[in-house]
PATI-635322 format. One record per residue (C-alpha): x, y, z. Coordinates in pm, whole numbers, plus 50000, padded with zeros to 5 digits. Last residue first. Layout:
REM PATI-635322
<kedren><xx>X</xx><yy>Y</yy><zz>Z</zz></kedren>
...
***
This chain:
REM PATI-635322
<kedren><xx>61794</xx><yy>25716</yy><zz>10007</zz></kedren>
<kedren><xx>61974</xx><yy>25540</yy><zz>10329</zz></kedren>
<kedren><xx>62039</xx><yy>25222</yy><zz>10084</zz></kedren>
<kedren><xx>62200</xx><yy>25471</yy><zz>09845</zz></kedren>
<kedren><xx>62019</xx><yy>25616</yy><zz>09597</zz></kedren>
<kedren><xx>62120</xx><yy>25667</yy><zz>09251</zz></kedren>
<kedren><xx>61895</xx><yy>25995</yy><zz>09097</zz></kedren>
<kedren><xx>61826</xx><yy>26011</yy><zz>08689</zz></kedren>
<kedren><xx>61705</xx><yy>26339</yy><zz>08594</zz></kedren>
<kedren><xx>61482</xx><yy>26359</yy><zz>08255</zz></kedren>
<kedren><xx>61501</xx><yy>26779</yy><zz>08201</zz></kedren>
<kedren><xx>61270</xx><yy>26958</yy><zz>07979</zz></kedren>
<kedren><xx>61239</xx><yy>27206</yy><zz>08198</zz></kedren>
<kedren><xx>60883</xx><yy>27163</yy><zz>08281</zz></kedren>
<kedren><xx>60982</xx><yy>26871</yy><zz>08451</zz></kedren>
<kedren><xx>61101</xx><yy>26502</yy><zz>08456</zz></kedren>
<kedren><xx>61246</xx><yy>26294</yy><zz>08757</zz></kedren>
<kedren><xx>61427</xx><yy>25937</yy><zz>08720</zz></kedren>
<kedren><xx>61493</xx><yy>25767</yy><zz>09062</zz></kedren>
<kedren><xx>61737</xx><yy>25489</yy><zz>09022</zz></kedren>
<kedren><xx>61772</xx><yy>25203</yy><zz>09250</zz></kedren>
<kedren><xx>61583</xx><yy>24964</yy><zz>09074</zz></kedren>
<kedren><xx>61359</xx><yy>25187</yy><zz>08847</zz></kedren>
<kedren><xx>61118</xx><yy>25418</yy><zz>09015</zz></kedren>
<kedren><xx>60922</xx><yy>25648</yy><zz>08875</zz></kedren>
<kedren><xx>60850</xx><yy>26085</yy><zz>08835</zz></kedren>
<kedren><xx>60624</xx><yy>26292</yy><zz>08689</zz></kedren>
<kedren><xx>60536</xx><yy>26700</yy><zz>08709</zz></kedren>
<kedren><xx>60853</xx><yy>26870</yy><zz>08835</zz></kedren>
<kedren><xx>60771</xx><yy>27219</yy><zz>08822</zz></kedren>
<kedren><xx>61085</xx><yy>27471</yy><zz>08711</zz></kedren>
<kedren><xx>61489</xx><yy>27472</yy><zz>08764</zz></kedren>
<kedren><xx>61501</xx><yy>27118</yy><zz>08847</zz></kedren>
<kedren><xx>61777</xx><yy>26927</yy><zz>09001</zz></kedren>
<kedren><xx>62135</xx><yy>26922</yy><zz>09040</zz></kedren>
<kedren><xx>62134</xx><yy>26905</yy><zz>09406</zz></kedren>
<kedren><xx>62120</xx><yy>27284</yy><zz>09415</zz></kedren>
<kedren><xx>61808</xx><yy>27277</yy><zz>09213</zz></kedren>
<kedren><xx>61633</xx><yy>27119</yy><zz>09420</zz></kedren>
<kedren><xx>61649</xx><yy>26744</yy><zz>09549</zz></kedren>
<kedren><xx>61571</xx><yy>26740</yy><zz>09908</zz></kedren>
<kedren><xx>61652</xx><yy>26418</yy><zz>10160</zz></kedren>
<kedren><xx>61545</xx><yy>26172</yy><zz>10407</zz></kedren>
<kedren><xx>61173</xx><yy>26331</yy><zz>10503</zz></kedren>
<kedren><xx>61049</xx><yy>26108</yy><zz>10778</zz></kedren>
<kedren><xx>60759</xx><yy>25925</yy><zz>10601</zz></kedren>
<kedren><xx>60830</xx><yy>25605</yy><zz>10922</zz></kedren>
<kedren><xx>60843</xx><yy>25321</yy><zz>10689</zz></kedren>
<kedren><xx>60874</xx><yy>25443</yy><zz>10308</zz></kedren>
<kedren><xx>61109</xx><yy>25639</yy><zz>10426</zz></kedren>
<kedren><xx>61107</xx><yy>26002</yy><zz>10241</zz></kedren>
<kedren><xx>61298</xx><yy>26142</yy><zz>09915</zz></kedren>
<kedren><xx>61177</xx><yy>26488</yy><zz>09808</zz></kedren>
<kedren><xx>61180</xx><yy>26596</yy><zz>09425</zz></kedren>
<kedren><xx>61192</xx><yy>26939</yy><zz>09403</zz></kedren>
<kedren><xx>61084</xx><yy>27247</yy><zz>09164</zz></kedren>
<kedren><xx>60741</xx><yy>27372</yy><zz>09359</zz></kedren>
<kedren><xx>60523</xx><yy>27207</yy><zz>09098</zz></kedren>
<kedren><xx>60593</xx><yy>26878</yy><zz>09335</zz></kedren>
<kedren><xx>60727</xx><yy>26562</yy><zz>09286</zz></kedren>
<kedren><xx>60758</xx><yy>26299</yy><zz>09578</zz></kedren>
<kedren><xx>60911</xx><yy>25991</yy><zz>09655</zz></kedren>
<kedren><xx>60863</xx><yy>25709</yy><zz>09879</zz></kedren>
<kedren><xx>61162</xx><yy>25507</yy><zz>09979</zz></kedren>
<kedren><xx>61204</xx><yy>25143</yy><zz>10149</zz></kedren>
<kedren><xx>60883</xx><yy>24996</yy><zz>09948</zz></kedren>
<kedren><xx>61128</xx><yy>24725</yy><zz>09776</zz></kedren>
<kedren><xx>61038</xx><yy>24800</yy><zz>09436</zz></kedren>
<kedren><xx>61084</xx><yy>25206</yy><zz>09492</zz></kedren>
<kedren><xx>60702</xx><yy>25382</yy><zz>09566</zz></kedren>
<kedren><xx>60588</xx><yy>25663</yy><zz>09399</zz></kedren>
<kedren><xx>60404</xx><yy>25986</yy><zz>09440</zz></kedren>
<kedren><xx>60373</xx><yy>26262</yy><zz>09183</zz></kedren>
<kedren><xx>60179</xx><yy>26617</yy><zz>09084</zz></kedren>
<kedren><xx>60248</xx><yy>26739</yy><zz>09421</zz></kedren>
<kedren><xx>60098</xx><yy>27093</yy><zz>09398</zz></kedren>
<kedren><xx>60288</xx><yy>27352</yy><zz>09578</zz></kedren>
<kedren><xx>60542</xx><yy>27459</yy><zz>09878</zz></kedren>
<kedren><xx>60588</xx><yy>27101</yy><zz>09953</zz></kedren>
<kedren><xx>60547</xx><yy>26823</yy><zz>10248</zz></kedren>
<kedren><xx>60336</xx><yy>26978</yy><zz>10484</zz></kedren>
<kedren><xx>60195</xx><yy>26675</yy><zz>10668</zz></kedren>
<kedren><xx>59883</xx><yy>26438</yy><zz>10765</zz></kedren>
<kedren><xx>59905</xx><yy>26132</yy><zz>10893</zz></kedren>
<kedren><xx>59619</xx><yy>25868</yy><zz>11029</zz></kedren>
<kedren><xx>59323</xx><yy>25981</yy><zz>10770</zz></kedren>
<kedren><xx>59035</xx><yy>25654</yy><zz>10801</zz></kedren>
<kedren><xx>59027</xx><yy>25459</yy><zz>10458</zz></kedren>
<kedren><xx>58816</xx><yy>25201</yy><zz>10649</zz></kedren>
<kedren><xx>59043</xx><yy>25121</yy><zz>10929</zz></kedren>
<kedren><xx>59194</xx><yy>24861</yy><zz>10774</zz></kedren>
<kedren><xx>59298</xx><yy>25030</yy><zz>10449</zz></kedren>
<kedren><xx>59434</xx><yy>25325</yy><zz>10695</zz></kedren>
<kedren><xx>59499</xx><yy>25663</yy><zz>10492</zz></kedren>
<kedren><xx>59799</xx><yy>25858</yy><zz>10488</zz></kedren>
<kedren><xx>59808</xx><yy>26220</yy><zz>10351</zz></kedren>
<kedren><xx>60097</xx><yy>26416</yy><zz>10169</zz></kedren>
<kedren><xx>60030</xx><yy>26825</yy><zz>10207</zz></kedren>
<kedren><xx>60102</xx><yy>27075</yy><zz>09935</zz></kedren>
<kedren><xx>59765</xx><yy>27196</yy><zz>09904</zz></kedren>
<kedren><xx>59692</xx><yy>27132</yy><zz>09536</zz></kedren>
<kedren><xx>59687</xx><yy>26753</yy><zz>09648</zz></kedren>
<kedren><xx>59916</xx><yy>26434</yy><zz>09743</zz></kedren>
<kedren><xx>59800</xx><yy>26127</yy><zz>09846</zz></kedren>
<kedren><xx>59925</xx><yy>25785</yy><zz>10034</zz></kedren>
<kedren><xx>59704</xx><yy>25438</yy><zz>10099</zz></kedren>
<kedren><xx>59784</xx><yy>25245</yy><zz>10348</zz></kedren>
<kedren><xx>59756</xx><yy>24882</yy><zz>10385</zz></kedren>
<kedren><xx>60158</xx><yy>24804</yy><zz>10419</zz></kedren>
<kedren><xx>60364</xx><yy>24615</yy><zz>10155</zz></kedren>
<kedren><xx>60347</xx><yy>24799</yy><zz>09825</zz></kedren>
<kedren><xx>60240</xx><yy>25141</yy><zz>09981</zz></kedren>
<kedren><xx>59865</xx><yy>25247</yy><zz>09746</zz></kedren>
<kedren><xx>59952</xx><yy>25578</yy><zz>09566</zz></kedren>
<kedren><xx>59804</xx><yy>25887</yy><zz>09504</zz></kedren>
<kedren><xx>59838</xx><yy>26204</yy><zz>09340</zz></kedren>
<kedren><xx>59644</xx><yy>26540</yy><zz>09234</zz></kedren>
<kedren><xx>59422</xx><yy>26592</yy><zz>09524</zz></kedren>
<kedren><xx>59212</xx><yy>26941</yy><zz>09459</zz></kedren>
<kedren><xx>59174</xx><yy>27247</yy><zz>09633</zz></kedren>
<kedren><xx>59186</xx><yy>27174</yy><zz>09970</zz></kedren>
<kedren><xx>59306</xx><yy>26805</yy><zz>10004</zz></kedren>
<kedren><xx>59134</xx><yy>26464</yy><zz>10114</zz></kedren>
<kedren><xx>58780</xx><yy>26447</yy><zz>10167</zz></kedren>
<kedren><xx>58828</xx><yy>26074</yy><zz>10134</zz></kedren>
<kedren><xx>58559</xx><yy>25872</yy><zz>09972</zz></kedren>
<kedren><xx>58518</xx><yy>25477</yy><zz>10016</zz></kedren>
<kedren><xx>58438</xx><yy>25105</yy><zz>09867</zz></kedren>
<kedren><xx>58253</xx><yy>25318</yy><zz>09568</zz></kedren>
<kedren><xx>58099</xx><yy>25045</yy><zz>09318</zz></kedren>
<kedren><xx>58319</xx><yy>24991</yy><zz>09052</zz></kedren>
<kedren><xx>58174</xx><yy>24611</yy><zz>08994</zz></kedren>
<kedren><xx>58509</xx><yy>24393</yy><zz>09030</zz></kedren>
<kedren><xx>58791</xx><yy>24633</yy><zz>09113</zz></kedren>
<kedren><xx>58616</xx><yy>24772</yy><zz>09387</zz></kedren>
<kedren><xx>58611</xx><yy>25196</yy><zz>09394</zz></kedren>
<kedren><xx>58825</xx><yy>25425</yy><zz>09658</zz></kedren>
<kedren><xx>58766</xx><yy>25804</yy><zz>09578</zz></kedren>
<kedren><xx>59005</xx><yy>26054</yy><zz>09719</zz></kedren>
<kedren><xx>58845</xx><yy>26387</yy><zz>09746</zz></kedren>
<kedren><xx>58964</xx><yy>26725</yy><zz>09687</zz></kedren>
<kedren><xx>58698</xx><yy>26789</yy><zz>09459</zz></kedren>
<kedren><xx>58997</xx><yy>26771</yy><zz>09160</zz></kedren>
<kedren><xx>59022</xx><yy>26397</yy><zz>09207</zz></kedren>
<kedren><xx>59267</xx><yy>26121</yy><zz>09309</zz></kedren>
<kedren><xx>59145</xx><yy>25798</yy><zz>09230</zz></kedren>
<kedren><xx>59186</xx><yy>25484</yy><zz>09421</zz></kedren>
<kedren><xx>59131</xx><yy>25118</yy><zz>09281</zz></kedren>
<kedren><xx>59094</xx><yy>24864</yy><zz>09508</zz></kedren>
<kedren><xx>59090</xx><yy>24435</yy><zz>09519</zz></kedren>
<kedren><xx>59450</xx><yy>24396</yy><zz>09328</zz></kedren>
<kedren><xx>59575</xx><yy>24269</yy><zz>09606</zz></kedren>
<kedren><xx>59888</xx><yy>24576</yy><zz>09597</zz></kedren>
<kedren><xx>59602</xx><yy>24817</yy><zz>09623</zz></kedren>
<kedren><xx>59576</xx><yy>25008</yy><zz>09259</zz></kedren>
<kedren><xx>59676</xx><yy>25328</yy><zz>09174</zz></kedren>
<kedren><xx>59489</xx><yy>25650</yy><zz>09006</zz></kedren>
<kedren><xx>59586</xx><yy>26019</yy><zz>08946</zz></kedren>
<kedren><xx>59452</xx><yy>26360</yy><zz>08820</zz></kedren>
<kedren><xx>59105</xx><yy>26315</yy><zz>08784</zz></kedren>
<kedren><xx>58978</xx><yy>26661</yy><zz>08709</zz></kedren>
<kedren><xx>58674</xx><yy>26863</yy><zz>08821</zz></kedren>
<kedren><xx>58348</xx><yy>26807</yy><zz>08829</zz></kedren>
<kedren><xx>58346</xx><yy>26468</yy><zz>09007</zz></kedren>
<kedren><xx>58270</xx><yy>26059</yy><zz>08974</zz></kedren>
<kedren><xx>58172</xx><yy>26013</yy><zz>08574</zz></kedren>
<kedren><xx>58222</xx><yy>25633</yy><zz>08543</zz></kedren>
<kedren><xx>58243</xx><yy>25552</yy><zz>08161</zz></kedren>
<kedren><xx>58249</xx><yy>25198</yy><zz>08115</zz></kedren>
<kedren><xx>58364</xx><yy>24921</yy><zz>07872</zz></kedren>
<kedren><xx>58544</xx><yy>25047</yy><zz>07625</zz></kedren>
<kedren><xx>58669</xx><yy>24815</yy><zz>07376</zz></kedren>
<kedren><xx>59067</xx><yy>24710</yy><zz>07214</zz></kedren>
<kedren><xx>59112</xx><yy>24417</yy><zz>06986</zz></kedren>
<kedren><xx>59444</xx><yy>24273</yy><zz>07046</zz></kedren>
<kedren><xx>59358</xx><yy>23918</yy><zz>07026</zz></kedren>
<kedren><xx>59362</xx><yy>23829</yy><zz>07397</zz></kedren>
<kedren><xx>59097</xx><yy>24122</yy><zz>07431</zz></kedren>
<kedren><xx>59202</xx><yy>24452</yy><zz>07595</zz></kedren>
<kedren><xx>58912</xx><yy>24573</yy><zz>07774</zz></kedren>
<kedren><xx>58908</xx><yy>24955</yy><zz>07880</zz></kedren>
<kedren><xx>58721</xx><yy>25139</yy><zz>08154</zz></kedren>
<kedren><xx>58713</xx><yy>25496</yy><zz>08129</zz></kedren>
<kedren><xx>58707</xx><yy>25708</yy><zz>08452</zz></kedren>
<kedren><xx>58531</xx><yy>26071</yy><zz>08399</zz></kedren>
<kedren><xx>58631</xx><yy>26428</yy><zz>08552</zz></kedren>
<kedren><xx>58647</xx><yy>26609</yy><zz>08226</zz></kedren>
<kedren><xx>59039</xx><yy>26572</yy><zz>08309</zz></kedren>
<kedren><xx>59040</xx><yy>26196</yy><zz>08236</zz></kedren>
<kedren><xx>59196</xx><yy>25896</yy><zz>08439</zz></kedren>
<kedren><xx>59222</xx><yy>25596</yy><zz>08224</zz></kedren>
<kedren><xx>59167</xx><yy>25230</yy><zz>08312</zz></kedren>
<kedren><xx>59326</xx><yy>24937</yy><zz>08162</zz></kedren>
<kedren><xx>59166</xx><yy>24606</yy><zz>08178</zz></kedren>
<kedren><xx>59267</xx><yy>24223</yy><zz>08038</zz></kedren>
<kedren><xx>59585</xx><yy>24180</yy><zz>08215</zz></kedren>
<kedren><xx>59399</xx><yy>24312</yy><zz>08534</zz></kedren>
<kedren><xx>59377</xx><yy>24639</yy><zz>08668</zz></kedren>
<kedren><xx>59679</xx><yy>24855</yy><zz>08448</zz></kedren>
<kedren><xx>59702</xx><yy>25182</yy><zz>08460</zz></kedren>
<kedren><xx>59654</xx><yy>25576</yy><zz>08267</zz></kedren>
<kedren><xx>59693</xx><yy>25871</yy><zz>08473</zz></kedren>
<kedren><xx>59644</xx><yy>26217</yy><zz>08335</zz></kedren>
<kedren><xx>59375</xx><yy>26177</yy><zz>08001</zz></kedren>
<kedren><xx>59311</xx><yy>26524</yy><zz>07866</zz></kedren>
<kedren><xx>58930</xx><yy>26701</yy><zz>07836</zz></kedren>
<kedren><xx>58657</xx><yy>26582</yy><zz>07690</zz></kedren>
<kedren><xx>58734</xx><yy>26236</yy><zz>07695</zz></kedren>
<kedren><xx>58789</xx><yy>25899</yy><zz>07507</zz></kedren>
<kedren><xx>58863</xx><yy>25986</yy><zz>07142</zz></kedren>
<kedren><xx>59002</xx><yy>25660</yy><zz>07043</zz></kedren>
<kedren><xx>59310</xx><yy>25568</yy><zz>06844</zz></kedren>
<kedren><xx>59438</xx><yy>25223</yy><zz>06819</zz></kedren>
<kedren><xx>59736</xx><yy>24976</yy><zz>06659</zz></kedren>
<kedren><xx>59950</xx><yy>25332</yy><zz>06612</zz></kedren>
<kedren><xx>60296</xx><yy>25173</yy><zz>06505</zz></kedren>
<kedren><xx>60573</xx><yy>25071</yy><zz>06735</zz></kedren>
<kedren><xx>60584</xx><yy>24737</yy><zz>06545</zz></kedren>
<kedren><xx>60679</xx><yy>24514</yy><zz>06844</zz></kedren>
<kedren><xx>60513</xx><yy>24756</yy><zz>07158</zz></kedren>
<kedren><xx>60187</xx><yy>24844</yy><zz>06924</zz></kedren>
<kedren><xx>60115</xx><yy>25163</yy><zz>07044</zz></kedren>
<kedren><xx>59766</xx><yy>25272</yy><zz>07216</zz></kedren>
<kedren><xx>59637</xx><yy>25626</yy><zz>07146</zz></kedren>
<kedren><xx>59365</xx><yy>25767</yy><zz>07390</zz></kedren>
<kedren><xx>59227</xx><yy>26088</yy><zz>07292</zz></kedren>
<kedren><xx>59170</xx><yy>26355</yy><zz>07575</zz></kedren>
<kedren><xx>59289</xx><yy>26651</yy><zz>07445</zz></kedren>
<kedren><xx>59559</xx><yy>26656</yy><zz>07642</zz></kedren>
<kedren><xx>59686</xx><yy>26352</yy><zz>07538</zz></kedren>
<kedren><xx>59694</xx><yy>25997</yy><zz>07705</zz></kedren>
<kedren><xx>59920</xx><yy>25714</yy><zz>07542</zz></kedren>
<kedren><xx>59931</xx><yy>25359</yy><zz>07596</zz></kedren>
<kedren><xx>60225</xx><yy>25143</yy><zz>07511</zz></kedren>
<kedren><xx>60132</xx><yy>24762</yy><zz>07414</zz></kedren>
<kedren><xx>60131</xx><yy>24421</yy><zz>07407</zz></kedren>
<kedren><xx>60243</xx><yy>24337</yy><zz>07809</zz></kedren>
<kedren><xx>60153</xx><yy>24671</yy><zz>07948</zz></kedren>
<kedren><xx>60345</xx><yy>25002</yy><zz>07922</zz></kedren>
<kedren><xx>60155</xx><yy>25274</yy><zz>08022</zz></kedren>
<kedren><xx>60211</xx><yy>25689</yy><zz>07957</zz></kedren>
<kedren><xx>60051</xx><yy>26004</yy><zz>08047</zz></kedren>
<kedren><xx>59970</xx><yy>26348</yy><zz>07959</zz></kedren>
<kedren><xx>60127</xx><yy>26367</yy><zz>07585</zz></kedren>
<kedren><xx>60041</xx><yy>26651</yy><zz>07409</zz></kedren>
<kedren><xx>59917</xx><yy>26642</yy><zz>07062</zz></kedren>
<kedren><xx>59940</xx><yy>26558</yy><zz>06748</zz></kedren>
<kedren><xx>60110</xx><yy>26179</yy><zz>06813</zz></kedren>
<kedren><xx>60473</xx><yy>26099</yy><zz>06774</zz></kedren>
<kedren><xx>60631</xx><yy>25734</yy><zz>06889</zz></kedren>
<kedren><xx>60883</xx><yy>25582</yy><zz>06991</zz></kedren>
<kedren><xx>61190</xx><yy>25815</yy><zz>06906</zz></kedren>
<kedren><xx>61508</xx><yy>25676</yy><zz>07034</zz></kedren>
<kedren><xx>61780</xx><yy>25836</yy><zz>07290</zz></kedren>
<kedren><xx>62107</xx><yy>25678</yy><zz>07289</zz></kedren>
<kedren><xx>62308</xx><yy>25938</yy><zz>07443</zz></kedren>
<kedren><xx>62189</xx><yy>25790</yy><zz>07814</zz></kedren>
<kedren><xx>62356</xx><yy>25460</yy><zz>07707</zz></kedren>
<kedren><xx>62377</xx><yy>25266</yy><zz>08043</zz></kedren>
<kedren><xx>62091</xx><yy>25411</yy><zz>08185</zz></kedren>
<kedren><xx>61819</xx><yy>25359</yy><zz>07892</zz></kedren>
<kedren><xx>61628</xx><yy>25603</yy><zz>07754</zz></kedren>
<kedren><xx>61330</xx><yy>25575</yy><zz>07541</zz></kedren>
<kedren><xx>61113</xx><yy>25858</yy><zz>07351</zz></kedren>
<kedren><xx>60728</xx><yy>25945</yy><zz>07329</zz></kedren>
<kedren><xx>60682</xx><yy>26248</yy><zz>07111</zz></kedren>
<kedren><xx>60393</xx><yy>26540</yy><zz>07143</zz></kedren>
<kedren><xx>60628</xx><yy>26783</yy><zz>07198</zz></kedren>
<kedren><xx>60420</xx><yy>26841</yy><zz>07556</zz></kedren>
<kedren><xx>60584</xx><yy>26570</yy><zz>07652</zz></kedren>
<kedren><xx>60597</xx><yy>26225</yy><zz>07670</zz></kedren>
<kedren><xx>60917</xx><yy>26027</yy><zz>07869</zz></kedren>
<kedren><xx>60970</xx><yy>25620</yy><zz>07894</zz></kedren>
<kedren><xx>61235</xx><yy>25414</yy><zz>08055</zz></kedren>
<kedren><xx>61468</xx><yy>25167</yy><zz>08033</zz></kedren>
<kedren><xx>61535</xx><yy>24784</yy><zz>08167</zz></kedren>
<kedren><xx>61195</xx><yy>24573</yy><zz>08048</zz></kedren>
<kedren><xx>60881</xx><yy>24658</yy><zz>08147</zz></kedren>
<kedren><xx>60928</xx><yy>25003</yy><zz>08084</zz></kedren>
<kedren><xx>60892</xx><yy>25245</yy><zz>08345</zz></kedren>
<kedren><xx>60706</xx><yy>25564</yy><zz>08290</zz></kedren>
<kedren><xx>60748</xx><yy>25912</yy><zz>08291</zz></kedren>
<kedren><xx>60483</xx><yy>26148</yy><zz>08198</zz></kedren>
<kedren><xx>60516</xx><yy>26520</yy><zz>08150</zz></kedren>
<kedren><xx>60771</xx><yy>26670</yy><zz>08005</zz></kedren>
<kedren><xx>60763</xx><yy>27038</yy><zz>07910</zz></kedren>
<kedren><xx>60867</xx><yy>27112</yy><zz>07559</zz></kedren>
<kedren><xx>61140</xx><yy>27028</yy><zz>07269</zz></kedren>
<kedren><xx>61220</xx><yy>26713</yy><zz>07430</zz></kedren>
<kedren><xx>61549</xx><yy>26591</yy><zz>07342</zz></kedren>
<kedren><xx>61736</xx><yy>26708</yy><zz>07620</zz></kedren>
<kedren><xx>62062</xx><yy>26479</yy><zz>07716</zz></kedren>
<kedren><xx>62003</xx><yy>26319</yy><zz>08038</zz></kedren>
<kedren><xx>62090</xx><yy>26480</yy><zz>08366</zz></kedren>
<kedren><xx>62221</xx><yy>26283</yy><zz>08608</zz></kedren>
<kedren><xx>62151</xx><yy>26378</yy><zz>08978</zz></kedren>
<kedren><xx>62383</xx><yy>26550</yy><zz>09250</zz></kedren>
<kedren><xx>62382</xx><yy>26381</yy><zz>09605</zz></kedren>
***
């Protein structure tokens, strides 16, 4: 299976990818620019939005496109005028995962080890409403449990961190990975939760069971910076600093396939990665956005 590359038009690493809730898909980099592809016209690449800095993450909610930077500022984008409706210096240190709770929350992961808490009001007025400080090192990624009732936060401790939706209060912690966990995702239709860390290994966690470690694997050479599920919850994919994307069942997690650079891949880390459909887009510190069509045996 070779991927699609899409014509470069960041000038520097990318390093969010994010769906858009309509067909296409958004990229920041370290250019500081947010652009939008779309599938059928790859060529067609538009300019969203520039900020000064580097962009760490990206959300698209209902009103608006949220922006993390490395320096920790929080810039939200009005989705109809594409303009700058917000601009908050959050944290200390950049903001690397950035989701949605509730139509009226957003919370943002930050690398000074603190999770904001953001309400969005009905008419468009933007508020914090807490800072939860939970480690020393970085929170790298978050995702919510398909009810809606958990949030779970990948942090640089090496712990996964588990909070309730409603009052934050910690519902479980995970020693998870040695030397920091760096991704994690709820599955969309079973109750486990799935991690990644600085160790290279991919960890399953029972919901039922309390959070309680059930699989634990080698799955790269390096970090894996990303973990996501495809809309059906067939395939799991994962990105990793060591230059490939790995397709797995979402099912069983036996490995289906390796995308390196011999696939038409990535020549350095891949640091983000979605779903859309049946396309699996990939983005690196090669400036590459790689789309991948699966088949329905990934």
């Amino acid at each position: 299976m070779k991927g699609e590359v899409a014509h470069r038009c960041h000038t520097a690493p990318i390093y969010a990818v994010c769906r858009a809730r309509d067909e296409g898909i958004f990229t920041g980099g370290g250019d500081g620019r947010v652009l939008f592809w779309q599938a059928s016209r790859p060529q067609e690449v538009k300019v969203v939005a520039e900020v000064p800095a580097a962009i760490q993450s990206i959300h698209h909610s209902e009103h608006y496109l949220f922006l993390g930077t490395s320096t920790g500022e929080l810039f939200i984008i009005d989705d109809a005028r594409r303009t700058v409706a917000h601009r908050f210096p959050t944290h200390a240190k950049g903001i690397f995962s950035i989701i949605s709770i509730d139509a009226a929350r957003i919370a943002c992961a930050g690398g000074d080890g603190v999770l904001s808490i953001w309400l969005v009001a009905d008419d468009g007025t933007v508020s914090l409403q807490r800072s939860l400080p939970l480690c020393d090192g970085k929170l790298r990624g978050l995702s919510l449990s398909s009810n809606g009732e958990f949030l779970a936060i990948a942090c640089g401790d090496g712990a996964l961190r588990v909070l309730d939706t409603t009052h934050f209060n910690e519902a479980a912690t995970c020693a998870g990975h040695e030397g920091g966990a760096s991704a994690v995702h709820f599955h969309p239709h079973k109750a486990v939760l799935l991690s990644g860390g600085k160790d290279g290994h991919m960890r399953a966690w029972s919901i039922s069971e309390g959070f309680r470690e059930v699989l634990g694997m080698a799955a790269h050479r390096s970090t894996v910076y990303g973990i996501a599920f495809d809309d059906h919850g067939r395939w799991l994919a994962s990105a990793s600093r060591d230059k490939t994307v790995k397709v797995w069942d979402a099912t069983s997690l036996e490995p289906l396939v390796r995308l390196d650079l011999q696939s038409g891949g990535h020549t350095h880390s891949v640091n983000a990665l979605c779903f859309a459909g049946d396309d699996l887009y990939s983005a690196g510190d090669d400036r590459k956005l790689i789309r991948w069509s699966l088949d329905q045996k990934g």
